[in-house]
ROBAKE-825556 format. One line per field, with one value per residue (C-alpha): chain; x, y, z. Coordinates in Angstrom, 2 decimals. Each point is the difference from the previous one (the first is absolute). Layout:
mol	A,... $
c1	X,... $
c2	Y,... $
c3	Z,... $
This chain:
mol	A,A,A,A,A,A,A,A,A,A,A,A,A,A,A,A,A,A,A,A,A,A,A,A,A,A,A,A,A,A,A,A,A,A,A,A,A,A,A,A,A,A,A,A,A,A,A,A,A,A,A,A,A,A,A,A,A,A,A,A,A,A,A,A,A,A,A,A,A,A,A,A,A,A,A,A,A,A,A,A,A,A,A,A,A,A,A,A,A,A,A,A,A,A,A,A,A,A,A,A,A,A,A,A,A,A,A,A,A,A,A,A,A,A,A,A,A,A,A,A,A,A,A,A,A,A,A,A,A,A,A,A,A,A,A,A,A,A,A,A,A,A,A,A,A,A,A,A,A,A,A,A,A,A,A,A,A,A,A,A,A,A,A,A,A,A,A,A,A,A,A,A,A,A,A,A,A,A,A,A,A,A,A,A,A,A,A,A,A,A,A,A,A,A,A,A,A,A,A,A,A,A,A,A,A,A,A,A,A,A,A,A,A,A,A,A,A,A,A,A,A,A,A,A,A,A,A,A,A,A,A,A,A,A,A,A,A,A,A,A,A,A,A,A,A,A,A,A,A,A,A,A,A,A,A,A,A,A,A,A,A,A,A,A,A,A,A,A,A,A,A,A,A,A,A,A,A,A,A,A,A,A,A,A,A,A,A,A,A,A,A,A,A,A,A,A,A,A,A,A,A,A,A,A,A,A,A,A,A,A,A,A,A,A,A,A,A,A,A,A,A,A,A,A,A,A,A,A,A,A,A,A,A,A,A,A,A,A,A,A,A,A,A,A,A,A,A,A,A,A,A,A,A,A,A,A,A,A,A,A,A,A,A,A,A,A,A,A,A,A,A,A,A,A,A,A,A,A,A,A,A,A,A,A,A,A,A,A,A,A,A,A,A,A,A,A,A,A,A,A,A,A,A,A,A,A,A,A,A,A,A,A,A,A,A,A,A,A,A,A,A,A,A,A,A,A,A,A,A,A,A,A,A,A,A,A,A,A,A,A,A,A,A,A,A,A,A,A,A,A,A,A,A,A,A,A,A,A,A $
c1	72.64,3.25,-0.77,-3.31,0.98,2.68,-2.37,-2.50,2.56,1.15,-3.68,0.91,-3.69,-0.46,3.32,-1.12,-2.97,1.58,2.82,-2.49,-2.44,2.86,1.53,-3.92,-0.29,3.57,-1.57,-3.13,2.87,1.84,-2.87,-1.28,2.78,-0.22,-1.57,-2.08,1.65,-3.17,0.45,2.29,0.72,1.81,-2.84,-2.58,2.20,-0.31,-4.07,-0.69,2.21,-1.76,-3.24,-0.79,-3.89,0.92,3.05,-1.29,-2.57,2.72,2.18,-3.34,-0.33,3.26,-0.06,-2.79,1.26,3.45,1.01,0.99,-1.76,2.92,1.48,-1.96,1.69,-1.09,-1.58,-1.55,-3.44,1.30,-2.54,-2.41,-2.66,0.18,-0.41,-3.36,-1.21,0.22,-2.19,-2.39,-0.28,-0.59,-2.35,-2.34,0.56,-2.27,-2.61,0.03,-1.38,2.01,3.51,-1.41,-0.58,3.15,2.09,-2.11,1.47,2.92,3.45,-1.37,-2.42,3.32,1.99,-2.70,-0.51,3.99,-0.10,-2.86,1.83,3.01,-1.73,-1.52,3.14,1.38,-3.37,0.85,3.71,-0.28,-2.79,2.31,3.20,-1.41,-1.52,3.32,1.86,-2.41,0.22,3.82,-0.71,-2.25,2.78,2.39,2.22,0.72,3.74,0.59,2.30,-2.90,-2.70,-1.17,0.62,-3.20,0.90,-3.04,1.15,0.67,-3.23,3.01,1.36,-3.72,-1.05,4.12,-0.57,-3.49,1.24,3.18,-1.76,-2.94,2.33,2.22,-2.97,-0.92,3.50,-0.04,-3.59,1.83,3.23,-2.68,-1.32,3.22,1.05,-3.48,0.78,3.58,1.31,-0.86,-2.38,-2.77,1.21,-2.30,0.89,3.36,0.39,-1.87,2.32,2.79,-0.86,-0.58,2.85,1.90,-0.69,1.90,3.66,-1.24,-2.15,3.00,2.51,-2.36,-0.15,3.96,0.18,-2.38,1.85,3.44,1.54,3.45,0.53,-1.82,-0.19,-1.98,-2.12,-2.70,-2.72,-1.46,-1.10,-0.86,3.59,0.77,-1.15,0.85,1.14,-3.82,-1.46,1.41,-0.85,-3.28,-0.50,1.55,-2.30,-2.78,0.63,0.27,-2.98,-2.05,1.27,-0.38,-3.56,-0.90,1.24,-1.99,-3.31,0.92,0.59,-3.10,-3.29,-3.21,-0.36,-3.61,0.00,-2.12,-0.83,-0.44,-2.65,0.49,-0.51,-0.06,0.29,0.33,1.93,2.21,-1.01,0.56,0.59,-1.00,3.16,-0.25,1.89,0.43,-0.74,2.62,-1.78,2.79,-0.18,1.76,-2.34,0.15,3.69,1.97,-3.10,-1.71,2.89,0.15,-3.05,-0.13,2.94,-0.55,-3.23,1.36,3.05,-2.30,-1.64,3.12,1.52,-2.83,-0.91,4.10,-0.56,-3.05,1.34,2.75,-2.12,-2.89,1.40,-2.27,-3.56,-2.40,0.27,4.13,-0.29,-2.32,2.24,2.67,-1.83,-0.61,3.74,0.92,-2.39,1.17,3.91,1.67,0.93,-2.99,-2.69,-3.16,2.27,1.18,-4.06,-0.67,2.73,-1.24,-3.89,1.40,1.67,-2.98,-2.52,2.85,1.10,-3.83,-0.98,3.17,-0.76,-3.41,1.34,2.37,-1.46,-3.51,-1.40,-3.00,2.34,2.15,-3.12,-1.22,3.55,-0.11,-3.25,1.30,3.54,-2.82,1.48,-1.90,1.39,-1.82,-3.24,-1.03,-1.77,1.96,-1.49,-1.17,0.10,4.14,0.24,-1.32,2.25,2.99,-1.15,-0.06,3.38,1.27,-1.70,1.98,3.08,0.03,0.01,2.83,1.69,-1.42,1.73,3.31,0.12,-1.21,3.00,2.59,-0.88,-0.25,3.62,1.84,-2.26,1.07,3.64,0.70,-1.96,1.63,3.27,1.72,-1.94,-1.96,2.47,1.54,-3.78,1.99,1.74,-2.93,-2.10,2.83,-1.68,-3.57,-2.35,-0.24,3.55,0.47,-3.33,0.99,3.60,-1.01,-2.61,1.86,3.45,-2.10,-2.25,3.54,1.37,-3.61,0.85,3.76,-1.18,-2.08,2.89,2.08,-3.18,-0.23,3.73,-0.96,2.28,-1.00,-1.88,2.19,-1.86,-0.02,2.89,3.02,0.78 $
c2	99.89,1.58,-1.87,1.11,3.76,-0.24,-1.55,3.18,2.45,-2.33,0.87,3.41,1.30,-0.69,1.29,3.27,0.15,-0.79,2.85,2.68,-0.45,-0.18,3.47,1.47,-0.91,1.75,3.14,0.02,-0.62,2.89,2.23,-1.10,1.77,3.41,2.33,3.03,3.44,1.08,-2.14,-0.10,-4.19,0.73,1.51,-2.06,-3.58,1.66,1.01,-3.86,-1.54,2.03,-1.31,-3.58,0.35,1.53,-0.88,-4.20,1.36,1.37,-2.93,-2.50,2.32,-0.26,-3.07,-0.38,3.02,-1.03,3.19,1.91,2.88,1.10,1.52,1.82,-1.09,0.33,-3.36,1.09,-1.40,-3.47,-2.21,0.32,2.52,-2.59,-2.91,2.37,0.75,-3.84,-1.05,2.52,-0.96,-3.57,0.34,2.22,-2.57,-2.43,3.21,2.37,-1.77,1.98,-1.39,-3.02,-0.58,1.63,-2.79,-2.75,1.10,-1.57,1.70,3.26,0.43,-0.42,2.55,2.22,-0.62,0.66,3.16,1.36,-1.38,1.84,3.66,-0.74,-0.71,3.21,2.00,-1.84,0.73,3.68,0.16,-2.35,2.08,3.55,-0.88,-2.10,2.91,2.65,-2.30,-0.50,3.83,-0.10,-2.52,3.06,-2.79,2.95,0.42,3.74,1.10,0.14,1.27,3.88,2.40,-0.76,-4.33,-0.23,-2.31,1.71,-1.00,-1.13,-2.52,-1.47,-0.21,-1.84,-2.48,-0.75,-0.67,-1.69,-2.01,-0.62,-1.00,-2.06,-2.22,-0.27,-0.73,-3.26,-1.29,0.21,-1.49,-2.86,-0.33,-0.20,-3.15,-1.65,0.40,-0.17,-1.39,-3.33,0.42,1.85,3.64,1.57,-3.00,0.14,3.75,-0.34,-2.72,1.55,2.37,-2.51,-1.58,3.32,-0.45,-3.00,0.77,2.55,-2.59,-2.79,2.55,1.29,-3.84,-0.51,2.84,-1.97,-2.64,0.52,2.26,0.99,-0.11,-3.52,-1.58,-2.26,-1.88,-2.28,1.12,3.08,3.53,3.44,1.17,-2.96,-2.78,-3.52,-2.69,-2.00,3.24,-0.47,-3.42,0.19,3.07,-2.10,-3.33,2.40,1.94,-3.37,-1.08,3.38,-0.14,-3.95,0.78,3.07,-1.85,-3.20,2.47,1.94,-2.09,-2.47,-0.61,-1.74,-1.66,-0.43,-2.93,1.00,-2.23,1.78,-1.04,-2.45,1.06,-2.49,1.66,-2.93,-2.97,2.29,0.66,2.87,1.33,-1.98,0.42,0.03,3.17,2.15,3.54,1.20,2.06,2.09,-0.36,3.37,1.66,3.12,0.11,3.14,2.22,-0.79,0.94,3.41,0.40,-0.67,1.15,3.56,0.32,-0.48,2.43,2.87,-0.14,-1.21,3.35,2.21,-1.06,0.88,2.98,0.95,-1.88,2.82,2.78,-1.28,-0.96,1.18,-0.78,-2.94,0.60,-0.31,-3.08,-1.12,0.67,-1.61,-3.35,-0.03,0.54,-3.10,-1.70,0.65,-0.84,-2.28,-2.18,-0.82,-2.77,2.31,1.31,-4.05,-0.61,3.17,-1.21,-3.57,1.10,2.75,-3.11,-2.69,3.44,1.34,-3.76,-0.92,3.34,0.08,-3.50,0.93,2.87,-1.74,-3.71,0.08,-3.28,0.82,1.05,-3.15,-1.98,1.50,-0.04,-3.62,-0.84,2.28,-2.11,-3.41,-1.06,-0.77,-1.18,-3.84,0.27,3.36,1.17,3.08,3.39,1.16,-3.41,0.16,3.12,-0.71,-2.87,2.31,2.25,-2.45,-1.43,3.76,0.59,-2.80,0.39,3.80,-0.52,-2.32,3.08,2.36,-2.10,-0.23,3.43,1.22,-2.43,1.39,3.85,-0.48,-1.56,3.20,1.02,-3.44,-0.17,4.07,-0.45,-3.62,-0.16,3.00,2.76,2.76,2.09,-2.21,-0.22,0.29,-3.22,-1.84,1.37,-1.93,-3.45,0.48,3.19,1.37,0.21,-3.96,-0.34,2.12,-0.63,-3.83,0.39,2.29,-2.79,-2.59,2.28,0.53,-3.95,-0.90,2.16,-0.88,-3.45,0.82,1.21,-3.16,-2.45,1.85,-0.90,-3.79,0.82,-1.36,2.72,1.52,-1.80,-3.48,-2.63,-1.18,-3.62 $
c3	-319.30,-1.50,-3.31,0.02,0.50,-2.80,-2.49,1.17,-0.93,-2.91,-2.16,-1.83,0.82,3.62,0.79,-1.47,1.88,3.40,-0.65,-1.17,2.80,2.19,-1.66,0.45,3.28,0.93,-1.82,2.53,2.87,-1.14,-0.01,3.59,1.72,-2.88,3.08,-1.27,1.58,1.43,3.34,2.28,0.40,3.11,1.39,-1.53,1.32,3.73,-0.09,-1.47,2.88,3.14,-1.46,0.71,-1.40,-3.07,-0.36,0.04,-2.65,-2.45,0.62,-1.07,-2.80,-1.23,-0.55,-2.69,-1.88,-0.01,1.05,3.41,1.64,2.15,-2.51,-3.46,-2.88,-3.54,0.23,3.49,-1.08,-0.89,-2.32,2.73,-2.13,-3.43,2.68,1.33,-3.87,-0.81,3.46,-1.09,-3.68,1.26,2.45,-2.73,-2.51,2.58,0.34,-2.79,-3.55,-2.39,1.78,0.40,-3.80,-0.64,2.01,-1.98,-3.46,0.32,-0.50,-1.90,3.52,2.32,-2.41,0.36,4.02,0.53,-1.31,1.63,2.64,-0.55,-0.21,3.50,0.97,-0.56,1.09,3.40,0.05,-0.41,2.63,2.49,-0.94,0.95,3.38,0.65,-0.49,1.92,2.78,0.41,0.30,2.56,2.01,-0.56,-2.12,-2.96,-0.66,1.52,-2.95,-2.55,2.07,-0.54,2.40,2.12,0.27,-3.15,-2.93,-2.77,-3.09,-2.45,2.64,0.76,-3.73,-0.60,2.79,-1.00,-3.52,0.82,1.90,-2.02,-2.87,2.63,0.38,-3.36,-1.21,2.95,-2.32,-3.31,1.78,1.18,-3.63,-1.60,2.01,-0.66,-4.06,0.23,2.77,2.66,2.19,1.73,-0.32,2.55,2.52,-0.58,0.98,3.01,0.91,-0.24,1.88,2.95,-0.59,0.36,3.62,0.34,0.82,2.28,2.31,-0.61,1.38,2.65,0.85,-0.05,2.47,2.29,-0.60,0.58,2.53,-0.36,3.81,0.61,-3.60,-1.16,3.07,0.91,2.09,-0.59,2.06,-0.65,-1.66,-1.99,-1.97,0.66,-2.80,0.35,-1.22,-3.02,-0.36,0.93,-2.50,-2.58,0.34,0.14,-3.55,-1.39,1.11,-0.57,-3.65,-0.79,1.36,-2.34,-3.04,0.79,0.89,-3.55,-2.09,1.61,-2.24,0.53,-3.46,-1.24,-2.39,-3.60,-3.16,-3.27,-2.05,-2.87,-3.79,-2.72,-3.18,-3.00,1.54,2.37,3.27,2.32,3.05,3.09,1.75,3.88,0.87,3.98,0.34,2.96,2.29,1.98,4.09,0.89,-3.28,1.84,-0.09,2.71,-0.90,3.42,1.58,-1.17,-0.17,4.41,0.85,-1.91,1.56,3.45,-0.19,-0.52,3.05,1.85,-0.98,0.13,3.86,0.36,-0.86,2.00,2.76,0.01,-0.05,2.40,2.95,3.07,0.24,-0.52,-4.08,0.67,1.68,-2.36,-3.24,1.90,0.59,-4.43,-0.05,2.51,-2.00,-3.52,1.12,-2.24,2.56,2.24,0.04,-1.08,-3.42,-0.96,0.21,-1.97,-2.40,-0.62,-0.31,-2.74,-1.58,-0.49,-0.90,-3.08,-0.95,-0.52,-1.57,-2.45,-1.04,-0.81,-1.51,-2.53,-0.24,-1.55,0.48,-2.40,-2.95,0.81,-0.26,-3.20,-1.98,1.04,-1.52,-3.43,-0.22,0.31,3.11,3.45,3.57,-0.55,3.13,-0.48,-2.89,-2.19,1.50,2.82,2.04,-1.25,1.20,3.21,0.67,-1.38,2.88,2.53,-0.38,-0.16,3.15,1.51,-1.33,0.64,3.59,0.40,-2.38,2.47,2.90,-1.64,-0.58,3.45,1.58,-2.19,0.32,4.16,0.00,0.24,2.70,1.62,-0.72,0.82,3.14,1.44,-1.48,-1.39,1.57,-0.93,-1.55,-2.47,-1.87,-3.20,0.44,1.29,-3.72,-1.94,2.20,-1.08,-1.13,-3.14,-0.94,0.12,-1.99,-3.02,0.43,-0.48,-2.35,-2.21,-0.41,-0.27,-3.30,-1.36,0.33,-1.57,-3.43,-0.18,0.30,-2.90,-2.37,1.06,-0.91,-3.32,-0.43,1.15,3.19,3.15,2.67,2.93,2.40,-2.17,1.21,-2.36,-0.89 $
């Protein structure tokens, strides 16, 4: 591994790439903790911790914009608006002819598609910006030493943290284009996980603490103050496990064998080779996820709130039962979870893989799956085997996203949720799929170099 490693940093290229996608993503870390003087962070750190509803929805947030919401910084809105203007560019490129013509021209059509892409982007960052600011307001988060004589924010202070931020989150989708062209990697991906990975040496001292004791040390057997030893052992064989399992489900294909057809032109023949088109089984990728778990923090944290307020009566008692139900931790919000899972994997999937365009590019290139006749019988099949191979996707990803629920719930407790994400979730699914994105392209540079791949073995 050491020899591979040296012979990585040994290629004059690659070696530049690593260090300036290294130095970029050291610039984003920088600017993460740059707060705006608008807010007051003590303040705002204190609101997010007394609320459980919300605060679990800004914490799920977080994640996918690789930013925090307990403090506003000039990257406050993360990458979370250009990860909205891209969903909505690609779901109206399956609806809306004009995008959907412009995606099948090729490199000119995706030129044209990111940069229509990047003006919604900022559209949606100044809208996000000024009601995220008006309602740090309405908490009564403001920093008192810039507020006008009757606690209003001054206009100049709104229209600067709008900007600032606005420009904060544009600045993160250049930062993610830059390392696309320049550096190694997926530049997007590799913000977002850094900002999950940020979380780590909090959890891993929060889990020392548990762990250790000055007074007692380490011990085995475990109780409500401490800990014991097989806690840590049985942590360990599970992240093993959990990860060894998301690479094999990544990285797994159902490959559909095809024969190209066979030219003769003169005395030469061609084509005819017997060739596989890899279908992916997790297609859908951590979308699903989101997608459920997003949808289910909104009501979790709007019932909180009405709880709060409604607390006599039959409607009280009613907005209290929504609220048991929508708790991240019982049995009715795992089902919710899992039936959010199978509905987003299947519609995503449907969303990005179009069996009928697969079918037809196949018949173009002269190539057929040998039993089913180019077309719409192709298709058909295609959409068959994607039915089939979406649910075990479906299943994977419903096991994985309920394991924090599991693990926070039987072995580490409720309040240690953090740790439990880094066993299963989201954050193991993009933290995973993200390294194993980057070993595929620095494999690349080594093959191009006729080096052996990372994961290849040495005589």
């Amino acid at each position: 591994m050491f020899q591979k490693i040296r012979v990585i940093f040994s290629i004059p290229e690659l070696r530049q790439k690593i260090f300036l996608t290294l130095c970029l993503l050291a610039v984003y870390r920088i600017g993460w903790w740059i707060p705006l003087p608008i807010a007051d962070i003590a303040k705002m750190r204190d609101f997010w911790a007394g609320q459980q509803g919300l605060g679990s929805l800004m914490a799920q947030i977080s994640v996918f914009t690789g930013t925090s919401f307990e403090q506003l910084t000039i990257f406050g809105l993360g990458i979370m608006p250009y990860i909205s203007a891209s969903i909505i560019f690609q779901l109206l490129a399956t609806v809306w002819e004009p995008l959907e013509k412009l995606q099948k021209e090729g490199e000119s059509g995706r030129k044209k598609i990111n940069e229509y892409t990047r003006y919604a982007t900022v559209i949606i960052c100044l809208f996000q910006s000024f009601f995220y600011v008006l309602t740090v307001g309405r908490m009564g988060l403001y920093n008192d030493a810039i507020l006008n004589s009757d606690g209003s924010l001054p206009l100049g202070w709104l229209v600067t943290a709008v900007v600032v931020m606005t420009a904060g989150s544009t600045f993160l989708m250049w930062l993610g284009e830059q390392i696309d062209e320049y550096g190694i990697g997926n530049g997007i991906s590799l913000l977002i996980m850094a900002g999950i990975l940020a979380n780590l040496p909090a959890a891993l001292q929060k889990l020392g603490g548990q762990l250790y004791k000055p007074e007692t040390g380490f011990r085995l057997g475990s109780d409500n103050s401490q800990f014991g030893v097989e806690i840590l052992l049985v942590l360990a064989m599970l992240f093993i496990a959990v990860v060894v399992g998301v690479i094999y489900i990544t990285k797994g294909q159902r490959r559909i064998p095809t024969q190209s057809a066979k030219h003769i032109r003169g005395r030469k023949a061609f084509g005819g080779n017997r060739q596989y088109l890899p279908l992916k089984v997790n297609q859908a990728g951590v979308m699903p996820i989101i997608f459920a778990s997003s949808l289910l923090l909104f009501p979790q944290a709007f019932f909180a709130i009405m709880s709060g307020q409604n607390s006599t009566g039959w409607f009280g008692a009613f907005i209290r039962t929504l609220h048991d139900i929508f708790q991240r931790q019982t049995f009715s919000y795992i089902i919710l979870f899992v039936v959010g899972i199978y509905f987003f994997c299947y519609f995503w999937t449907a969303v990005t893989f179009n069996t009928k365009d697969m079918a037809e590019n196949l018949k173009n290139y002269g190539s057929f799956i040998p039993g089913y006749r180019p077309g719409t019988t192709t298709a058909n099949y295609l959409e068959k085997v994607m039915l089939r191979i979406t649910y075990v996707g479906a299943s994977f990803l419903a096991i994985i996203a309920i394991l924090p629920q599991i693990i926070s719930t039987v072995i580490v407790g409720t309040e240690n949720y953090m740790l439990a994400g880094f066993f299963g979730g989201t954050s193991l699914l993009i933290v995973v799929s993200v390294i194993i994105d980057l070993v595929d392209k620095i494999d690349s540079h080594l093959v191009m170099r006729n080096y052996k791949g990372l994961l290849e073995k040495t005589k």
